[in-house]
py3Dmol code that shows the C-alpha trace and the ligand (Angstrom):
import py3Dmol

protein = """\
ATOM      1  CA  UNK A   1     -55.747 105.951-147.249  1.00  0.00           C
ATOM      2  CA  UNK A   2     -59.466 105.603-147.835  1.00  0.00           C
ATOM      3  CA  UNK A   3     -60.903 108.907-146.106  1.00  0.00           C
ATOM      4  CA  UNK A   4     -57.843 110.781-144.487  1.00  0.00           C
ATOM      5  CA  UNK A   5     -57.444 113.891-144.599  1.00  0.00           C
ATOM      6  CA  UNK A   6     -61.219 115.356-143.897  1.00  0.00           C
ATOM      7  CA  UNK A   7     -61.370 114.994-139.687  1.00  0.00           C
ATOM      8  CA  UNK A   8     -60.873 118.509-138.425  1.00  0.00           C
ATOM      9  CA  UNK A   9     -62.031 120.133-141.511  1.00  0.00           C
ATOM     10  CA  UNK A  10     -64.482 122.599-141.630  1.00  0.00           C
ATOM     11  CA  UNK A  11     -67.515 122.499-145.020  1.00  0.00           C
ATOM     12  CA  UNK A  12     -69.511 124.513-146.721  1.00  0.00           C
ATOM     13  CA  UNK A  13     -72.165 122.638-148.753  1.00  0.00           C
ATOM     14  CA  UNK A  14     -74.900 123.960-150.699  1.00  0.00           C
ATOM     15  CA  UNK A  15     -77.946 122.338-151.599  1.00  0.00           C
ATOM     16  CA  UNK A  16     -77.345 120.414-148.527  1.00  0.00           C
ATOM     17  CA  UNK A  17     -81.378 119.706-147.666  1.00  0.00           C
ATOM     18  CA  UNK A  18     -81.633 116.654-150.380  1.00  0.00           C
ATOM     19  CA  UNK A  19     -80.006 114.606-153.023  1.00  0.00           C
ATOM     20  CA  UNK A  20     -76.290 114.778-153.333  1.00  0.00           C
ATOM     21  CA  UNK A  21     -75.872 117.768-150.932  1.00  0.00           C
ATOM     22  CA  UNK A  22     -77.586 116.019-148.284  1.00  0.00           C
ATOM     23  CA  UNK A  23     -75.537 112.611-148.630  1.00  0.00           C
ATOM     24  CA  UNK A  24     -72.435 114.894-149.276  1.00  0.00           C
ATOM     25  CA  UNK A  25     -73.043 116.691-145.931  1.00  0.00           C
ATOM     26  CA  UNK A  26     -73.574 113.328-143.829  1.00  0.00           C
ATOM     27  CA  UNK A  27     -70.628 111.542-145.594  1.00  0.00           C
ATOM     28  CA  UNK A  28     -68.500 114.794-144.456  1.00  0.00           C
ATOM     29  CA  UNK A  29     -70.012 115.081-141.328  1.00  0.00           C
ATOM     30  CA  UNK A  30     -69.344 111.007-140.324  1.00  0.00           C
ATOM     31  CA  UNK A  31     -65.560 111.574-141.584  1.00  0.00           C
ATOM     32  CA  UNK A  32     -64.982 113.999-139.023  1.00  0.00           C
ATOM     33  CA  UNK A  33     -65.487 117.291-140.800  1.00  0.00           C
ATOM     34  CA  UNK A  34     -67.978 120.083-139.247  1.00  0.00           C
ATOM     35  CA  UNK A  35     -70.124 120.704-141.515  1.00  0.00           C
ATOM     36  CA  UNK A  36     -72.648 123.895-142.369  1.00  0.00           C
ATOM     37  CA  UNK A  37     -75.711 123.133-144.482  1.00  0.00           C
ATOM     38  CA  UNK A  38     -77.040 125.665-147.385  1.00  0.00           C
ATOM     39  CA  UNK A  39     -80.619 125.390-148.531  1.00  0.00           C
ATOM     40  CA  UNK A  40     -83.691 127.318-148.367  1.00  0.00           C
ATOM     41  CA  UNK A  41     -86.038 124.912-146.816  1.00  0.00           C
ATOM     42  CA  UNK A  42     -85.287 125.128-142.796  1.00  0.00           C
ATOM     43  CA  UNK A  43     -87.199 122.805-141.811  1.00  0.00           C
ATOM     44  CA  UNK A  44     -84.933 120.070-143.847  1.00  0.00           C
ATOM     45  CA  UNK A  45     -81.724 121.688-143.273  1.00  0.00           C
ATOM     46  CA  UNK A  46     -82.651 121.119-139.319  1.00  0.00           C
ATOM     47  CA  UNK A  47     -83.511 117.238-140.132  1.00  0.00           C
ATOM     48  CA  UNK A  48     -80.264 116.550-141.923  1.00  0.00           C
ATOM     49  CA  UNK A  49     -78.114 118.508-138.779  1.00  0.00           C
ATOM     50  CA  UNK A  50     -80.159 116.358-136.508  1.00  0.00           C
ATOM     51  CA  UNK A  51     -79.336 113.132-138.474  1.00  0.00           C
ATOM     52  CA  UNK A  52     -75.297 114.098-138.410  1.00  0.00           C
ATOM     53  CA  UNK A  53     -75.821 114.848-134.970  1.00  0.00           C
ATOM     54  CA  UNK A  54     -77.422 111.964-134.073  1.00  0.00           C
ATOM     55  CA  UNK A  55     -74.443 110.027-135.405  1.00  0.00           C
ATOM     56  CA  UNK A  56     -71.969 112.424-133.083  1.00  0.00           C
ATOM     57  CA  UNK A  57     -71.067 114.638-136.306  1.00  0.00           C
ATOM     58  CA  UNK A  58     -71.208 118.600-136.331  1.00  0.00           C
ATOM     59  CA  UNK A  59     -73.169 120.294-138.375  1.00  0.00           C
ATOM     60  CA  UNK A  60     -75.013 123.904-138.709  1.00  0.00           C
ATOM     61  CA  UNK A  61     -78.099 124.231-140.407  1.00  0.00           C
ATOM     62  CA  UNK A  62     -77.747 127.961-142.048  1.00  0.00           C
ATOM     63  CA  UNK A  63     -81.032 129.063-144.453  1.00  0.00           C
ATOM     64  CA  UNK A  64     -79.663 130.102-147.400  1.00  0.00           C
ATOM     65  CA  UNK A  65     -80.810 131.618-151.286  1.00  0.00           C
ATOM     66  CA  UNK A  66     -77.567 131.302-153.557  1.00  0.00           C
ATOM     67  CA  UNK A  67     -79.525 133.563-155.824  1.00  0.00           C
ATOM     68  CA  UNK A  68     -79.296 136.363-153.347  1.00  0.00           C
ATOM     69  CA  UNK A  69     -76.034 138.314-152.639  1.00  0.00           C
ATOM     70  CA  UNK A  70     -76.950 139.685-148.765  1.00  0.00           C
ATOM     71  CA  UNK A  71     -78.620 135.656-148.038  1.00  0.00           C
ATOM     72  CA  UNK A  72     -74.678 134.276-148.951  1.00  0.00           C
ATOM     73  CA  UNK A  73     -73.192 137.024-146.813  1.00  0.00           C
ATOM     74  CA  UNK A  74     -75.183 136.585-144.302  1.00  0.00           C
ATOM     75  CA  UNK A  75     -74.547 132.388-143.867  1.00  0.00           C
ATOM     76  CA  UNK A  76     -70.805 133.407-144.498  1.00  0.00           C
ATOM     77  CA  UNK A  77     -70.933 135.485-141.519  1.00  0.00           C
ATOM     78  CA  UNK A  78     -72.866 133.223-139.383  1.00  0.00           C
ATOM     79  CA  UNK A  79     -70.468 130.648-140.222  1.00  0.00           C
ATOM     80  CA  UNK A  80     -67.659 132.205-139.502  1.00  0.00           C
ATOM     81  CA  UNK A  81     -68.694 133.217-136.090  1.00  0.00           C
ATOM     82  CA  UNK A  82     -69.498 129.614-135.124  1.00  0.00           C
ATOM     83  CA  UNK A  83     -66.899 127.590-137.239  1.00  0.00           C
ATOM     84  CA  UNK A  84     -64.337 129.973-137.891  1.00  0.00           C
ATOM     85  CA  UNK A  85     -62.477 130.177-141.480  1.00  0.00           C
ATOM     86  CA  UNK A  86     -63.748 127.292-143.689  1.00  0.00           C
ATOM     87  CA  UNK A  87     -61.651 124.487-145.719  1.00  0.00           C
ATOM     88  CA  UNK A  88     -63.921 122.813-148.307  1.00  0.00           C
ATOM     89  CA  UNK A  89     -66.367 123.972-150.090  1.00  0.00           C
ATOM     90  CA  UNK A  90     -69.138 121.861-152.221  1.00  0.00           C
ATOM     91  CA  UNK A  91     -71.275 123.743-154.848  1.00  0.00           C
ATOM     92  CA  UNK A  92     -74.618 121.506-154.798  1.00  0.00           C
ATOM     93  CA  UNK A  93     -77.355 123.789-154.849  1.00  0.00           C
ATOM     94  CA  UNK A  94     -78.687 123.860-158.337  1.00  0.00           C
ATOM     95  CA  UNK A  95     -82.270 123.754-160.595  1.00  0.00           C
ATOM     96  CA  UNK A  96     -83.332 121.822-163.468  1.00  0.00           C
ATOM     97  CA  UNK A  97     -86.241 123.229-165.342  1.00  0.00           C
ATOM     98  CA  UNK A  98     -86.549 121.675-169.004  1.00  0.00           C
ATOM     99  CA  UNK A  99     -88.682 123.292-171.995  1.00  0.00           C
ATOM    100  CA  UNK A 100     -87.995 124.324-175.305  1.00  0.00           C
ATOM    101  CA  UNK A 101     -86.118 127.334-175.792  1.00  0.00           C
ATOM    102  CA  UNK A 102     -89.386 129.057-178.072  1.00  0.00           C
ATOM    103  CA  UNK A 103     -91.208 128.578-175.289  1.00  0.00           C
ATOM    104  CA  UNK A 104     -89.683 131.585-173.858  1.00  0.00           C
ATOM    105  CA  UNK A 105     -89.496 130.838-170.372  1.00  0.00           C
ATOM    106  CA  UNK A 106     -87.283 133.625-169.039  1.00  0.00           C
ATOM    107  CA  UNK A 107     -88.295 132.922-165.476  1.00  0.00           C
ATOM    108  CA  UNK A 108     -87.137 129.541-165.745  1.00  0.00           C
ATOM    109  CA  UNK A 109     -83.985 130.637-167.191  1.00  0.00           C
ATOM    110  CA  UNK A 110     -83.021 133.416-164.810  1.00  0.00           C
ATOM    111  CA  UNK A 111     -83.716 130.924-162.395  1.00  0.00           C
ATOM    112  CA  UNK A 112     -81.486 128.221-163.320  1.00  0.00           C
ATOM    113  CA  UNK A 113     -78.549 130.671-164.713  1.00  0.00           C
ATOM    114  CA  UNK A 114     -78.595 132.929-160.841  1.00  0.00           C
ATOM    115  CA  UNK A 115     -79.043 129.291-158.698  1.00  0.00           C
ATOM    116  CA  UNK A 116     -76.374 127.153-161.306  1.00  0.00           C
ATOM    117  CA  UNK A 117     -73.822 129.931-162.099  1.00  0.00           C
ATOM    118  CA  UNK A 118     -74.485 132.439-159.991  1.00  0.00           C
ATOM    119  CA  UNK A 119     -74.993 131.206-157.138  1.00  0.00           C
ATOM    120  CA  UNK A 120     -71.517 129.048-157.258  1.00  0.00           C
ATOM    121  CA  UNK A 121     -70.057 132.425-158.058  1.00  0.00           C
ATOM    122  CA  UNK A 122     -71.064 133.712-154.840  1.00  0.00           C
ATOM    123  CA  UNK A 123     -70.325 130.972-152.570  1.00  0.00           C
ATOM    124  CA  UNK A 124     -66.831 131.011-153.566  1.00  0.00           C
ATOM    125  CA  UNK A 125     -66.115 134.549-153.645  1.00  0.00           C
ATOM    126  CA  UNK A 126     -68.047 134.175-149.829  1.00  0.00           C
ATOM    127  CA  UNK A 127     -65.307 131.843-149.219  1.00  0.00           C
ATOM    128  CA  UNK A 128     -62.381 132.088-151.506  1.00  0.00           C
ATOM    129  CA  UNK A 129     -60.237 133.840-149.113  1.00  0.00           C
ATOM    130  CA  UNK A 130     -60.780 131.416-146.092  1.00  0.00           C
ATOM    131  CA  UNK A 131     -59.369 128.676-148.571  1.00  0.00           C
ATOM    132  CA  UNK A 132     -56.179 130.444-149.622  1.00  0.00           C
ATOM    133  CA  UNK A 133     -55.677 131.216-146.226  1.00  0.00           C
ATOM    134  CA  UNK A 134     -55.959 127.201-145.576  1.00  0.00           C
ATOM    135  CA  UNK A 135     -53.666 126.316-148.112  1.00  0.00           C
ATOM    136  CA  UNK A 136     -51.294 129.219-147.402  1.00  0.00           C
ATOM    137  CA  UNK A 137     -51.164 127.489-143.980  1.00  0.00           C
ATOM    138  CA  UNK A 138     -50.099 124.271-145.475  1.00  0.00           C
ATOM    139  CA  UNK A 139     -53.881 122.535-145.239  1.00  0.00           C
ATOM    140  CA  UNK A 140     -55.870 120.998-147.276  1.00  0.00           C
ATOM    141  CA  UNK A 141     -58.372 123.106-149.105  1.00  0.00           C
ATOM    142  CA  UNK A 142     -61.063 122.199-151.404  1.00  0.00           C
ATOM    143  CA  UNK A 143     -63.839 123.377-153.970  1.00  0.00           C
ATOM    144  CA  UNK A 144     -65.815 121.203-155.683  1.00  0.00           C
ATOM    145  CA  UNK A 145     -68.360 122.039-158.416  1.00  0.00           C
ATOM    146  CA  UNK A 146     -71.450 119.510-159.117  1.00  0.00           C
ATOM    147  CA  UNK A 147     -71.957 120.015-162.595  1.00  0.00           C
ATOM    148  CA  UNK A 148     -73.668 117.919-165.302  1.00  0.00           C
ATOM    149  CA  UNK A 149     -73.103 115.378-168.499  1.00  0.00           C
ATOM    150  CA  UNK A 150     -75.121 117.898-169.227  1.00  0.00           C
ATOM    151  CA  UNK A 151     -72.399 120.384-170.046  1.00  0.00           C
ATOM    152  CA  UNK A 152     -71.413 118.228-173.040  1.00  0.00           C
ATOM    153  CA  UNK A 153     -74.348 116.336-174.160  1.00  0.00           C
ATOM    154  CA  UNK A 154     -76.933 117.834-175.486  1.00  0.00           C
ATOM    155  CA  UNK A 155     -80.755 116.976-175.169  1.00  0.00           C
ATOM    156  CA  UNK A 156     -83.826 118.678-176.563  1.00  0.00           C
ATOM    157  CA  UNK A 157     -85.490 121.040-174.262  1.00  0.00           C
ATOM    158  CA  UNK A 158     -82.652 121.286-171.634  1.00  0.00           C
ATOM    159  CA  UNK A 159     -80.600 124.526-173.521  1.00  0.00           C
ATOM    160  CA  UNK A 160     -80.196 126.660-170.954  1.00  0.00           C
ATOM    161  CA  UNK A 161     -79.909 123.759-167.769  1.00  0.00           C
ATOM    162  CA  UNK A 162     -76.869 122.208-170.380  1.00  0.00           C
ATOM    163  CA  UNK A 163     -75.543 125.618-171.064  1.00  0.00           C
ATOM    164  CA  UNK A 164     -75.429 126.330-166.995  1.00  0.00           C
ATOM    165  CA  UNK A 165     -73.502 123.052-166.164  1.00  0.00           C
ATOM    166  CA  UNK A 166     -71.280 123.940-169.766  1.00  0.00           C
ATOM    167  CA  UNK A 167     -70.349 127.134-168.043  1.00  0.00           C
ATOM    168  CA  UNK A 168     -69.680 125.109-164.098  1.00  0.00           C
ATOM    169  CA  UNK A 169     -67.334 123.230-165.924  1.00  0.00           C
ATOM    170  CA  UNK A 170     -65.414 125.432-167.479  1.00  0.00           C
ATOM    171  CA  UNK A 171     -65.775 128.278-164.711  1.00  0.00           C
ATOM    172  CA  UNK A 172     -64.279 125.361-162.667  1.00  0.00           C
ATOM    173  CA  UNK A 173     -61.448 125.265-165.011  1.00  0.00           C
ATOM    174  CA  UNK A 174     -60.876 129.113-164.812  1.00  0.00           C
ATOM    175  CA  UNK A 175     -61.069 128.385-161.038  1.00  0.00           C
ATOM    176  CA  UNK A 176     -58.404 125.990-161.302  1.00  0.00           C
ATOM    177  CA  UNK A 177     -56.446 128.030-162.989  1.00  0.00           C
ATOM    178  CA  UNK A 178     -56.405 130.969-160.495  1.00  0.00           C
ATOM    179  CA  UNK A 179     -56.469 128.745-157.191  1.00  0.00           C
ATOM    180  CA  UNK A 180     -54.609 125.598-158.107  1.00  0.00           C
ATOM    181  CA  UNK A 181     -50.938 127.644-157.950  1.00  0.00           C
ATOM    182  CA  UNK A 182     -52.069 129.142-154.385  1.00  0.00           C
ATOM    183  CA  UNK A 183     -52.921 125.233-153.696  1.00  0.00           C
ATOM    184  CA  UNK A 184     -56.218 125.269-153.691  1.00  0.00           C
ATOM    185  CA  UNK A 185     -57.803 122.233-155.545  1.00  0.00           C
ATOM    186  CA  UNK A 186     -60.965 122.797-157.418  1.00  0.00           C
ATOM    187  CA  UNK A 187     -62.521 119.551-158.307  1.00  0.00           C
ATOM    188  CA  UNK A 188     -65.585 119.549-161.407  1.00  0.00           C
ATOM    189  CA  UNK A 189     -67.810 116.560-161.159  1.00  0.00           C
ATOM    190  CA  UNK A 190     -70.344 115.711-164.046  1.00  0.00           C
ATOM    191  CA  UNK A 191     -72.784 113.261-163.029  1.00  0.00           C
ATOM    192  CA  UNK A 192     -75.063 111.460-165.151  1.00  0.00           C
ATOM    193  CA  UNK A 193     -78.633 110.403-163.727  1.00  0.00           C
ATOM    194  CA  UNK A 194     -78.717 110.321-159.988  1.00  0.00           C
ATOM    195  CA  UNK A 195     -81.506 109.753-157.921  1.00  0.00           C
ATOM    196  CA  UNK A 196     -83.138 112.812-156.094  1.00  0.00           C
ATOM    197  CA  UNK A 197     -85.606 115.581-155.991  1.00  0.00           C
ATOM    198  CA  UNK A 198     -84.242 117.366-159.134  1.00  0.00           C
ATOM    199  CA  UNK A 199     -86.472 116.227-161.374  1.00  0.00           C
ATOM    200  CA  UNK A 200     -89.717 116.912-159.526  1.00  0.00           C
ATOM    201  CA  UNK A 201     -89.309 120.495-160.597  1.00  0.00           C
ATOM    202  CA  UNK A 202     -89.999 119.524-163.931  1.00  0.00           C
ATOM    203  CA  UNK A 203     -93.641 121.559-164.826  1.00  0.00           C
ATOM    204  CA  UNK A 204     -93.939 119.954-167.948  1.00  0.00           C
ATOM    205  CA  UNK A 205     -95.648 116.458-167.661  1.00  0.00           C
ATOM    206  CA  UNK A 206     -94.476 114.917-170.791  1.00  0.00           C
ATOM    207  CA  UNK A 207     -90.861 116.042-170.284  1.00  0.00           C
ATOM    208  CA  UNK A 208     -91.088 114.543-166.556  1.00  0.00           C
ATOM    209  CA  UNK A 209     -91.807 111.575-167.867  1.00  0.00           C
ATOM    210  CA  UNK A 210     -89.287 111.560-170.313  1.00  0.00           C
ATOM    211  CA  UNK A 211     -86.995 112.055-168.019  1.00  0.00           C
ATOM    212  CA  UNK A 212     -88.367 108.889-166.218  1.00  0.00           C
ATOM    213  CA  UNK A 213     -88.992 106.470-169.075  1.00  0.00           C
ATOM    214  CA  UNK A 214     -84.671 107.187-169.616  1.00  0.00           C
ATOM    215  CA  UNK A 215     -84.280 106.991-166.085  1.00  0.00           C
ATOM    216  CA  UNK A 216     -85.990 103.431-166.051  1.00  0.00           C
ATOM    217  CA  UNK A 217     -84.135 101.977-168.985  1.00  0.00           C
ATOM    218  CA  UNK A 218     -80.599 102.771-167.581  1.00  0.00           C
ATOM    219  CA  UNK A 219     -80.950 103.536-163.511  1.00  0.00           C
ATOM    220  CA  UNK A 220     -79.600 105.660-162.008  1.00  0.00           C
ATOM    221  CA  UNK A 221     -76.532 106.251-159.232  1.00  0.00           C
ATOM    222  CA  UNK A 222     -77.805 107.100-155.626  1.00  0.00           C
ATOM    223  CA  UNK A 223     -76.754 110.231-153.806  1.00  0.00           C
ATOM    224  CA  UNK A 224     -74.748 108.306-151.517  1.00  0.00           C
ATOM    225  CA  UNK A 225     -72.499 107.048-154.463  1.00  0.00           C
ATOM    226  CA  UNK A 226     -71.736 110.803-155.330  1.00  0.00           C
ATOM    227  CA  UNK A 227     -71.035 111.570-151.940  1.00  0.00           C
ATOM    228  CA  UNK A 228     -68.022 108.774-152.022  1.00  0.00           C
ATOM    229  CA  UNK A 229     -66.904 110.418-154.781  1.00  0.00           C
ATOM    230  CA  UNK A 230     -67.169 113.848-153.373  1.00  0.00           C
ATOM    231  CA  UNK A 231     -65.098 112.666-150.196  1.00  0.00           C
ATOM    232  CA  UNK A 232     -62.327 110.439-151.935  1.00  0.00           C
ATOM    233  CA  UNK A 233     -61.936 113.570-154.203  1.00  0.00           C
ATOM    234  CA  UNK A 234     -61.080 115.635-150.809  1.00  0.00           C
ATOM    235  CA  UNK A 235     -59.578 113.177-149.195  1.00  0.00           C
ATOM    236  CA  UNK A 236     -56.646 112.925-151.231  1.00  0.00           C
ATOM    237  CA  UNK A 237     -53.127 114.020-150.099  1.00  0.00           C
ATOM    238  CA  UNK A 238     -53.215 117.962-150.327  1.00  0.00           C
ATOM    239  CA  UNK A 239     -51.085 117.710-153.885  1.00  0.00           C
ATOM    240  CA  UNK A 240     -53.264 115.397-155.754  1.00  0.00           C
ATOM    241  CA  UNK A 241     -56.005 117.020-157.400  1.00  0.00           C
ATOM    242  CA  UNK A 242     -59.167 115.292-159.023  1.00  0.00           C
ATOM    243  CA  UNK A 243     -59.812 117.940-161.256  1.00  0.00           C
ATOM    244  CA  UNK A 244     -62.082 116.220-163.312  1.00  0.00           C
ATOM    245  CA  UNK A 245     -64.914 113.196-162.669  1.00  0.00           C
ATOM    246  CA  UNK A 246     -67.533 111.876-164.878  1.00  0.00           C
ATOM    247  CA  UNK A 247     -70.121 109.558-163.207  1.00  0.00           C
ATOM    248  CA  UNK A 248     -72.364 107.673-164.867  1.00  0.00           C
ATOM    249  CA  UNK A 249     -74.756 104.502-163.791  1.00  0.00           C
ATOM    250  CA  UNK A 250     -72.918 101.767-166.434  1.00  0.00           C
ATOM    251  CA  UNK A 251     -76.372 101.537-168.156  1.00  0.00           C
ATOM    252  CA  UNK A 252     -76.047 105.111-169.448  1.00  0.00           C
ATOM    253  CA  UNK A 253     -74.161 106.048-172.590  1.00  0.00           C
TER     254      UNK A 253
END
"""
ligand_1 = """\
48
NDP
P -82.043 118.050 -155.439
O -83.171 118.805 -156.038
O -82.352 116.926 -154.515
O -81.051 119.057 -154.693
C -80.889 120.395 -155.052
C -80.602 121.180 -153.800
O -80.361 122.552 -154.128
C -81.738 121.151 -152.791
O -81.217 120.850 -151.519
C -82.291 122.573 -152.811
O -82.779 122.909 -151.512
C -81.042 123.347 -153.197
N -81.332 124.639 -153.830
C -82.080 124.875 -154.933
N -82.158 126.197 -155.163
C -81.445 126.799 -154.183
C -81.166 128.148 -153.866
N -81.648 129.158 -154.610
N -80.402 128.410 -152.782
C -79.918 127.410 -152.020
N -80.139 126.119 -152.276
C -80.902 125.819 -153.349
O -81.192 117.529 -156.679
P -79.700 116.904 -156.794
O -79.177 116.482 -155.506
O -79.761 115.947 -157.905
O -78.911 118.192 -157.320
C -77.638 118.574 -156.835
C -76.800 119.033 -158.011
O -76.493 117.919 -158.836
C -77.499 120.063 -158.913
O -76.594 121.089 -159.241
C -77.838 119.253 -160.148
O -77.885 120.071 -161.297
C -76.672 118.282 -160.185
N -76.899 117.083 -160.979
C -77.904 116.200 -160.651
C -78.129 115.088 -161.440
C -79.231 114.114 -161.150
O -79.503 113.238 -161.977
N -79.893 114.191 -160.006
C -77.283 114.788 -162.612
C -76.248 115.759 -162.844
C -76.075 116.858 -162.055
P -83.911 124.047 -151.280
O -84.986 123.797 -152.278
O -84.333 123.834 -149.859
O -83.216 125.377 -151.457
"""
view = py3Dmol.view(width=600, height=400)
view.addModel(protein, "pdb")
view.setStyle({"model": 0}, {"cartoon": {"style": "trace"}})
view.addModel(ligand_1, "xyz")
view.setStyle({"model": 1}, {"stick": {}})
view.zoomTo()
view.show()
């Protein structure tokens, strides 16, 4: 049963204009699931429904800020009107912005802790109901969290991005634990180094190429790899539950 069990369904995934939200969406999208894309950028979001599109998928490109409480209502209700109650959702959306915690760099930090936490906090309570509804109806339903390695290893200069994925992870966990008995799976992934935009938000030159001189020496996974896992996680029979996947390129220990 390589994909079953994601034609028909309906997606939510954030983060969906690059990286692993954008290969998440299309991998969804080509499995027969309708998919609505979260991001800010428009103009991106439009290019990735086109691409689905252009492969006979469904998709709706919906401008969205996780870090803003009406911008999440707002996509909910859009989505709703067009798709109707929603199956699967996939928390990509998220920052990285390394520097050392004395540097003080509270922007930074709100930033990261409203997109990371936050903003997955939103999205489901946007649409938690529409999934115990799904299950309640004897379908599958899905959340999955993209967290980090981050959340257990520790490196210099990424605190508060490690202590955002620490808290996805275990959030997911306390997710599980309220949704899982009402059938709902909740699925955590922590990936190590995948290759995407996330680290060209990095303002600090010598930390960027930090970043890139580790990134060289071990490689990295492509988005596309993540989005397999993403869809064999969902794909499963409605009773198995993933709850837990760490994905690293081989290289990195
Ligand atoms: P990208 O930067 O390519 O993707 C991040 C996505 O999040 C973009 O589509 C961006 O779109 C969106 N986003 C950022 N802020 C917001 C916001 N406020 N509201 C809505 N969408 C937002 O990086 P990745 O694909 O790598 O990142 C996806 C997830 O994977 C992140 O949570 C990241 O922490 C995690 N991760 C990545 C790893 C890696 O090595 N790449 C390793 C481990 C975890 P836009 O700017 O248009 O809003």
């Amino acid at each position: 049963m390589p994909y079953e069990n994601l034609a028909g369904r309906t997606a939510v995934v954030t983060g969906a204009a690059s990286g692993i939200g954008e290969a998440v969406a299309v991998l969804l999208a080509a499995r027969g699931a309708r998919v609505a894309l979260l991001a800010r950028r428009g103009e991106r979001l439009s290019a990735v429904a086109e691409k689905i599109r252009a492969g006979d998928g469904q998709a709706l490109a919906v401008v969205t800020d996780v870090t803003d409480d009406a911008s999440v209502a707002a996509a909910a209700d859009r989505i709703h009107a067009a798709y109707g109650p929603v199956d699967l959702v996939v928390n990509c959306a998220g920052v990285m912005l390394p520097h050392p915690v004395d540097a003080g760099r509270a922007d930074e930090w709100q930033r990261m802790l409203d997109t990371n936490v936050a903003g997955v906090l939103r999205v489901v309570g946007a649409f938690g109901g529409d999934l115990v509804e799904a299950a309640a109806d004897g379908r599958t339903a899905d959340i999955v969290n993209i967290s980090s390695v981050a959340a257990h290893l520790v490196f210099p200069n990424y605190a508060v991005y490690g202590a955002t994925k620490a808290a996805v992870t275990h959030l997911s966990q306390s997710l599980r634990s309220e949704f899982g008995p009402r059938d709902v799976r909740v699925t955590n992934i922590e990936p190590g180094f995948v290759e995407s935009e996330l680290r060209s938000h990095i303002g600090d030159a010598e930390l960027a190429r930090q970043v890139q001189d580790m990134l060289d020496a071990v490689g990295a996974l492509s988005a596309e790899e993540l989005a397999d896992l993403v869809a064999y996680a969902t794909s499963r029979p409605r009773r198995v539950n993933l709850r837990q996947i760490v994905a690293l390129p081989t290289r990195q220990v």
